[in-house]
VODRENTI-22055 format. One record per residue (C-alpha): x, z, y; residue in one letter; residue number from 1. Coordinates in steps of 0.05 Angstrom, whole numbers, plus 5000, padded with zeros to 4 digits. Layout:
N
X Z Y r k
X Z Y A NUM;
...
% end
This chain:
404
X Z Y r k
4827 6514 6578 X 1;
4772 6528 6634 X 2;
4799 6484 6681 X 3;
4743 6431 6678 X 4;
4686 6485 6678 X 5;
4720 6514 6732 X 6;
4718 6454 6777 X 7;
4639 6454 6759 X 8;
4634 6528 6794 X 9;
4631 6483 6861 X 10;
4567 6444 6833 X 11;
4545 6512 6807 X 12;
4546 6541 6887 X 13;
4515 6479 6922 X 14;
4589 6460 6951 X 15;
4596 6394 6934 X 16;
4542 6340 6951 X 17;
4524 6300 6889 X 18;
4525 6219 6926 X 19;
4590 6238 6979 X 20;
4639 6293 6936 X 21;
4687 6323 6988 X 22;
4748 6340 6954 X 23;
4813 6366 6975 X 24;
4878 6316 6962 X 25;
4905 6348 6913 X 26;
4846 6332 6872 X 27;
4843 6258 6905 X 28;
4901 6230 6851 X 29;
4863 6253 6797 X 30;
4811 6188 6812 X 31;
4864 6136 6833 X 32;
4901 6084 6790 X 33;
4963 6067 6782 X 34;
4969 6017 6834 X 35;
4930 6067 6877 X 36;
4977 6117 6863 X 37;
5033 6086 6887 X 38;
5004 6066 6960 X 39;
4980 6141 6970 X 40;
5052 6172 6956 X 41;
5080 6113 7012 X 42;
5020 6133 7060 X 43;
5039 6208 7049 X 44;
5107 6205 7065 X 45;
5086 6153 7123 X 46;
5049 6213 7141 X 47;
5085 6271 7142 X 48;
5149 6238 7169 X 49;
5098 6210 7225 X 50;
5079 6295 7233 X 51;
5144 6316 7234 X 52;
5169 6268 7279 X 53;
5111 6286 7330 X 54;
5132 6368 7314 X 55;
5197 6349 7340 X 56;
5168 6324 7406 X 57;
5124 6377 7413 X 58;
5178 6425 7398 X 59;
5222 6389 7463 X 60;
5163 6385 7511 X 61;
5148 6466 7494 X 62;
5218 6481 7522 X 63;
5224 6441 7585 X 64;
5221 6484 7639 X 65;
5210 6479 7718 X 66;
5284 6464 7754 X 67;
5304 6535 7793 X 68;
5313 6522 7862 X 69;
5366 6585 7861 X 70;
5409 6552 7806 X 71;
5473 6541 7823 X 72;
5493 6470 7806 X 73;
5546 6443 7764 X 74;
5578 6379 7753 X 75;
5551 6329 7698 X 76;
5587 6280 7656 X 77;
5559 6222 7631 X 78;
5480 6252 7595 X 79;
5498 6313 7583 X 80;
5452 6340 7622 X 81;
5373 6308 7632 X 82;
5319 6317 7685 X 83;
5258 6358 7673 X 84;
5218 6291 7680 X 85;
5273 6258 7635 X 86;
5261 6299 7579 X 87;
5188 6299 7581 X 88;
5190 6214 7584 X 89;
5241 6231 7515 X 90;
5197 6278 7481 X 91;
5132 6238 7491 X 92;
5162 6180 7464 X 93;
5173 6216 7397 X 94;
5107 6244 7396 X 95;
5084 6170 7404 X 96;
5130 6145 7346 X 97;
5107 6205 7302 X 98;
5030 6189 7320 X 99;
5037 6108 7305 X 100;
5067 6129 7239 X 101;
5007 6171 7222 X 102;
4955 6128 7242 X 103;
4993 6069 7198 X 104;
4976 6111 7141 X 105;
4918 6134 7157 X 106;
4870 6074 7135 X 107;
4899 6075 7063 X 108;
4894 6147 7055 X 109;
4808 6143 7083 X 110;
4812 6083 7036 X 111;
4835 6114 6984 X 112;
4797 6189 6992 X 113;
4733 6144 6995 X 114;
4753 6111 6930 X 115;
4765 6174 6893 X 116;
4702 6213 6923 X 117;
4657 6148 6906 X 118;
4690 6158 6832 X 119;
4676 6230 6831 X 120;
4607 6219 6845 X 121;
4597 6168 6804 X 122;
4615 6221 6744 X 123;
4580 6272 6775 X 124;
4512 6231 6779 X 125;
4451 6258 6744 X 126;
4430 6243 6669 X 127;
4376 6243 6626 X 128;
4378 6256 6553 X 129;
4316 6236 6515 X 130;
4284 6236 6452 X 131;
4216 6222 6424 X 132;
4183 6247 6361 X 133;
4111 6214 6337 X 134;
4076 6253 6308 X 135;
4075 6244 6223 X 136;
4055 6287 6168 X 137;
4082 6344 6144 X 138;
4098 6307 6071 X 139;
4135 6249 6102 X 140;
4169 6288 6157 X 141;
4206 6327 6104 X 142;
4224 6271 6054 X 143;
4247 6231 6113 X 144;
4292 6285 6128 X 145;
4319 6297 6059 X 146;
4334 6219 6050 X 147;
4371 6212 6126 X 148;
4410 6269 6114 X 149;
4431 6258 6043 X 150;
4465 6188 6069 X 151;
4506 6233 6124 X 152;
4526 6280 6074 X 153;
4536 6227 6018 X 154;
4575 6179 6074 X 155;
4606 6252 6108 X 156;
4641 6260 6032 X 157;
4608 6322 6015 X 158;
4607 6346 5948 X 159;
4561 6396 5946 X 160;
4498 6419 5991 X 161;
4476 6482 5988 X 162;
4392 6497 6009 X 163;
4401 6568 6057 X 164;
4319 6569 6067 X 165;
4281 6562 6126 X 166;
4241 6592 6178 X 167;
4184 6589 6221 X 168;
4175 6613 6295 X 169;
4110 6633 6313 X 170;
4073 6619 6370 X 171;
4079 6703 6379 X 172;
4145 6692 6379 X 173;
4159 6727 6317 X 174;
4214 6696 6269 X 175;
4190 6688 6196 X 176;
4232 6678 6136 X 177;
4191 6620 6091 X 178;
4204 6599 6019 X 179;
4144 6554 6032 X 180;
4184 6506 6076 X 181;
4252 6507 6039 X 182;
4205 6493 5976 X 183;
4180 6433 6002 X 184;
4249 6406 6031 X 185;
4282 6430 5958 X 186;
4232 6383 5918 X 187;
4247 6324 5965 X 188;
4317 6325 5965 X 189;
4311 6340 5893 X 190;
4264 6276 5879 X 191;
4310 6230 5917 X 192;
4375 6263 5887 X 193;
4383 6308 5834 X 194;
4456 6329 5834 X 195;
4484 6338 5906 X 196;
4443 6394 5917 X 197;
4470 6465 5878 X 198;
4442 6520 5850 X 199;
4426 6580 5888 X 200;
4479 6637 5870 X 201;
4456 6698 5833 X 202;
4482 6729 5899 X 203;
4444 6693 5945 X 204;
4462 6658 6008 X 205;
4491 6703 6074 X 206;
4539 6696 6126 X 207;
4612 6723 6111 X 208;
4665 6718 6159 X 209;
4730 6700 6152 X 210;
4773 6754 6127 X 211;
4821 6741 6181 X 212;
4848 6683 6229 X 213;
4884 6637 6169 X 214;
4820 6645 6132 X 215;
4751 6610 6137 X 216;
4680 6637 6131 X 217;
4636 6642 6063 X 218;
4558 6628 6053 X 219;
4558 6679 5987 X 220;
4597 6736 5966 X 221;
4585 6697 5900 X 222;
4613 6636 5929 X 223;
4689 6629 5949 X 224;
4708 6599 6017 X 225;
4718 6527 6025 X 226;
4793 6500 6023 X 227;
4779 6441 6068 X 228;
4722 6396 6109 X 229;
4681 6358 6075 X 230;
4685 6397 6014 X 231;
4618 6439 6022 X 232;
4554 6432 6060 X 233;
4484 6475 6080 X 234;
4424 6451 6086 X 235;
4368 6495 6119 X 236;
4296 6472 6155 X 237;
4270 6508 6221 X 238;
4199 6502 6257 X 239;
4168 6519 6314 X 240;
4104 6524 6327 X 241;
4079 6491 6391 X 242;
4031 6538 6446 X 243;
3969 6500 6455 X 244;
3971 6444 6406 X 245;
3939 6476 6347 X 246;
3978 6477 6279 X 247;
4032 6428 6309 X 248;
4104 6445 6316 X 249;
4174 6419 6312 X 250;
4210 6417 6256 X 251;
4287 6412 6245 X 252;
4331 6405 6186 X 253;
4408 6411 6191 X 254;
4462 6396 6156 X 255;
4528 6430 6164 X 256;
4604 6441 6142 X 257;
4612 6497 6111 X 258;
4686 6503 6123 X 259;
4688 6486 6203 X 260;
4614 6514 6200 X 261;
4594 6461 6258 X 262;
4530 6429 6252 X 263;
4545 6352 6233 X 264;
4477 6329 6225 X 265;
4399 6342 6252 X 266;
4328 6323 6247 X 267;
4275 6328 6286 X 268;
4195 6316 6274 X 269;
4132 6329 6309 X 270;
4094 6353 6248 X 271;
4041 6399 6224 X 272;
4038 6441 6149 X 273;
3961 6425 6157 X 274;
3927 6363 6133 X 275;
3929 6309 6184 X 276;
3871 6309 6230 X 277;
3854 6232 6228 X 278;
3796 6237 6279 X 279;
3849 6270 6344 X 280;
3883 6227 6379 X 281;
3958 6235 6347 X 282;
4016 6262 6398 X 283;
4081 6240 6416 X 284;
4137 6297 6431 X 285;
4191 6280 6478 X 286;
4256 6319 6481 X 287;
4288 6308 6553 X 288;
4349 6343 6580 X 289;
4366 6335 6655 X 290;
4446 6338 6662 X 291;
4445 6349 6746 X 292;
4516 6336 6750 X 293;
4536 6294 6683 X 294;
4565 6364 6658 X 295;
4552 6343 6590 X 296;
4600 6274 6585 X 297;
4653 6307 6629 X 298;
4660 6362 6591 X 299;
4664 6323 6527 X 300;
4710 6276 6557 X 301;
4757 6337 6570 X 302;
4764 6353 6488 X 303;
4731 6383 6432 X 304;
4681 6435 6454 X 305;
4639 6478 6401 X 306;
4579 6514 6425 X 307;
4540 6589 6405 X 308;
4475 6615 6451 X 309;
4472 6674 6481 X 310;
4426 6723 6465 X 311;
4372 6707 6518 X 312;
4363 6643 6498 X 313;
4299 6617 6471 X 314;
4295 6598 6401 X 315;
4248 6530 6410 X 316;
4299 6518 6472 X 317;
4361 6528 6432 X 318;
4334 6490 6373 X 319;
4313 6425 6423 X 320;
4386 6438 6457 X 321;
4425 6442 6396 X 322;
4387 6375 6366 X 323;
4399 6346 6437 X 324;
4481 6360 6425 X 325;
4478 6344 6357 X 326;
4450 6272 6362 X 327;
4463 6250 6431 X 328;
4533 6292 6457 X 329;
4599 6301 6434 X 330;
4588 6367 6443 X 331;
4587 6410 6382 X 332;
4543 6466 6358 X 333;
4564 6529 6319 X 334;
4531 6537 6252 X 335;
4538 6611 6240 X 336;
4490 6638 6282 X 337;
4435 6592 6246 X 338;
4464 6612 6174 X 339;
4460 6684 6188 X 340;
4392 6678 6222 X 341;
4356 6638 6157 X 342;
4396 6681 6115 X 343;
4376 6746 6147 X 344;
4439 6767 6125 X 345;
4515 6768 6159 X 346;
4534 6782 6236 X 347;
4560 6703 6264 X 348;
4631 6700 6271 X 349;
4665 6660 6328 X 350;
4688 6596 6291 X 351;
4713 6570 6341 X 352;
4669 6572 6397 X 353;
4696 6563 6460 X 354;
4630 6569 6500 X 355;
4560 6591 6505 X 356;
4497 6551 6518 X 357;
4439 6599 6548 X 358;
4359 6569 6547 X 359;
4314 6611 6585 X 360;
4241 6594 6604 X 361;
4256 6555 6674 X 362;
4197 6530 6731 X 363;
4172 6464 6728 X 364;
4181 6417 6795 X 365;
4115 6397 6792 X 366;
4071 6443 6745 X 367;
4042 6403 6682 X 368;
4004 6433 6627 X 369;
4038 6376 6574 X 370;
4110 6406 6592 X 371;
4147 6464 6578 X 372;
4204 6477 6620 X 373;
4279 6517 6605 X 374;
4328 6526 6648 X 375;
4405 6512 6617 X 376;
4472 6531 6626 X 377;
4538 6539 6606 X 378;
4588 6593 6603 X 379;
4664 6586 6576 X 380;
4689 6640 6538 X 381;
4718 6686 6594 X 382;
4695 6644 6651 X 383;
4629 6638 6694 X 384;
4565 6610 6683 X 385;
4554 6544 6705 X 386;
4485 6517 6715 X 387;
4471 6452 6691 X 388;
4395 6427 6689 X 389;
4333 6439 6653 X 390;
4308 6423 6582 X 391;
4239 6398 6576 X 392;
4192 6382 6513 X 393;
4129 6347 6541 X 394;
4073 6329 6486 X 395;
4027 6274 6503 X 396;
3969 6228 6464 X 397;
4004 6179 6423 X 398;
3999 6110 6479 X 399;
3967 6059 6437 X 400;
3993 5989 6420 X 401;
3984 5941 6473 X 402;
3939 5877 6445 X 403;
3973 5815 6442 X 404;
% end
C-alpha cells in the first residue's frame, strides 16, 4: 500500500538528483518496455555467465602454485598433468572469455539504465499547480457558486443537498460559526432552484460516524445514513479572511457525498462581504502549488488516494490545498473533518483515508510582501512524512487590459 510513498522517502532525504535519478536495477525494469525488457534479461545473463566464467579463472590462477624443487617427480600421461605457466596461459584465457562476455552486454545494459533513469526523471520533474481568482463581489461570488455547483450535483445524480452552514476565519485566527454566510448561499441556491436543496432537520446537522465497518457515516441523528453514492449531498461555504488586504478574503463552497463523504466539488472566489470599493485598484489571487518531485500525478497514477490534515495544518493552507486537489488532482479530500468543523458538532471518522496532508507556514525563496508561503507534505497512514513543495497564494493589482 506504501510502496510508492516509500520510494519518495529518497526525494524526501536529498538521495536522488532530480535531472540524473540513480537507481538500483531492480528498479531499472520498472521504466523499460517490452521490447526493452527483453534485451536487458539477454544482457543479464550475457553478464553473469561472462562473471562467472571470469570467477572460474580467477578461482584456477588463485591455486597455481610455485613448482617445488624437492618434489619427487612422477611420470605423466598424455595432460594429465600441466605446467605452472600452462595453467596460468589456461586460466587467463577464461578470464578473457568471461570479460568479452561482459563488456558485450555492457552497452545495452548503460543503454538501457540511461533510458530508465531519463524516464524516472522525467516523472520526477517539478510542477506547478495554478489558479487565479479576480476579484468580484460578494453577491455574485456566491450565486456563481450556487449555479456551478448545482450543475455538478444535478449532472453527479444527487437527489438531495443538504446546507451544513459556514464559517469564517479571522485574520486572528479565530474560527467563527456564521449564519450570515450560509444565509446568503441558502437564498441563491434557493432563487436558482427551489427543490434540490432540503430542509434543515429539527435535529440539526453534525457529524456521526459509522456505527461500524459495513456501515457509513450520518450528517443528523435525525437523518438516516445514506444506502449508496450519489444518493445524498452537503453543501457548506468557508472564508478566510486575507492579512493585509482589508475586508478581502477567500471564499470556498463545497459540495460533497454524503455516503463516501469525499469532497466532489469546490469553489473558490477572491471576494469581500463589504461593498465593492470602485475607486482601489481590484486584485487578482493566485493559488500556486509547487510539486518538487511530481509527487502529486505519481501518486495518483498509483490508485485512489483520499486525503485528511493533520492537526498543524493551517486552515487558509488546507482550504487553498484541498481546492488545489479538488479541481486540479486526482487526489481526493476527506469531507468529515470539514462537516464536523461547520457543524461544531461530531469527532471526523477515518472514511477512508489513507493519508495525511500537513500545511504549515513555510519561508519564502525570495521574501515578497504579495505572497504568503506554506510548506506541504504528505504522510501515509503508518508510514513517514514525505516533503513535497510549498503552497503559495500571492495577491496582486488586477493587470489591466492591454489596448488594441
Amino acid at each position: 500500500m506504501h510502496a510508492l510513498l516509500a520510494s519518495f522517502f529518497l526525494l524526501a532525504a536529498g538521495e536522488v538528483a532530480p535531472t540524473a535519478p540513480v537507481m538500483p536495477d531492480a528498479e531499472v525494469i520498472k521504466y523499460l518496455n517490452p521490447a526493452e525488457l527483453a534485451e536487458w534479461a539477454s544482457a543479464q545473463r550475457l553478464t553473469r555467465a561472462g562473471e562467472t566464467r571470469a570467477n572460474q579463472g580467477m578461482s584456477i590462477m588463485n591455486m597455481i602454485r610455485p613448482p617445488d624443487p624437492k618434489a619427487i617427480k612422477s611420470p605423466t600421461k598424455g595432460n594429465l598433468t600441466e605446467t605452472p605457466e600452462e595453467a596460468k596461459a589456461r586460466a587467463q584465457k577464461i578470464i578473457d572469455q568471461g570479460n568479452v562476455q561482459i563488456q558485450q552486454a555492457l552497452p545495452s545494459l548503460v543503454r538501457l539504465r540511461a533510458a530508465a533513469a531519463a524516464r524516472l526523471a522525467e516523472k520526477m520533474k517539478p510542477l506547478e499547480f495554478t489558479s487565479e481568482f479576480p476579484q468580484g463581489a460578494w453577491n455574485v461570488s456566491i450565486s456563481h457558486a450556487a449555479v456551478r455547483l448545482q450543475k455538478q450535483a444535478r449532472d453527479a445524480g444527487f437527489t438531495k443537498v443538504h446546507l451544513l452552514g459556514a464559517v469564517v476565519m479571522q485574520n486572528d485566527g479565530k474560527l467563527l460559526r456564521t449564519t450570515t454566510l450560509s444565509d446568503d448561499l441558502r437564498a441563491a441556491w434557493t432563487k436558482a432552484d427551489d427543490k434540490s436543496l432540503v430542509a434543515v432537520p429539527a435535529e440539526g446537522y453534525a457529524y456521526i460516524p459509522a456505527a461500524d465497518e459495513k456501515s457509513t457515516p450520518a450528517i443528523s441523528r435525525g437523518l438516516k445514513p445514506a444506502l449508496s453514492a450519489r444518493q445524498d449531498a452537503v453543501l457548506w461555504a468557508e472564508f478566510y479572511a486575507l492579512p493585509n488586504e482589508g475586508s478581502l478574503g477567500l471564499l470556498f463552497v463545497r459540495l460533497a457525498d454524503v455516503y463516501t463523504m469525499r469532497i466532489l466539488a469546490s469553489e473558490a472566489y477572491l471576494t469581500s462581504p463589504l461593498p465593492l470599493d470602485t475607486s482601489a485598484a481590484p486584485k487578482t489571487a493566485t493559488i500556486i502549488l509547487k510539486d518538487q518531485h511530481s509527487f502529486v500525478p505519481r501518486l495518483s497514477s498509483s490508485g485512489d488516494w483520499v486525503f485528511a490534515f493533520e492537526k498543524e495544518s493551517t486552515g487558509i493552507g488546507s482550504a487553498m490545498l484541498t481546492q488545489a486537489a479538488v479541481r486540479q488532482t486526482k487526489l481526493g479530500i476527506s469531507a468529515s473533518p470539514y462537516v464536523a468543523v461547520v457543524t461544531g458538532l461530531g469527532t471526523p471518522g477515518v472514511d477512508g483515508v489513507r493519508a495525511h496532508w500537513r500545511v504549515v507556514p513555510g519561508k519564502a525563496e525570495k521574501p515578497d510582501a504579495k505572497e504568503t508561503v506554506f510548506q506541504v507534505s504528505a504522510k501515509a497512514v503508518g508510514a513517514t512524512n514525505v516533503e513535497v513543495g510549498q503552497l503559495v497564494l500571492r495577491v496582486d493589482d488586477t493587470p489591466k487590459p492591454v489596448a488594441k
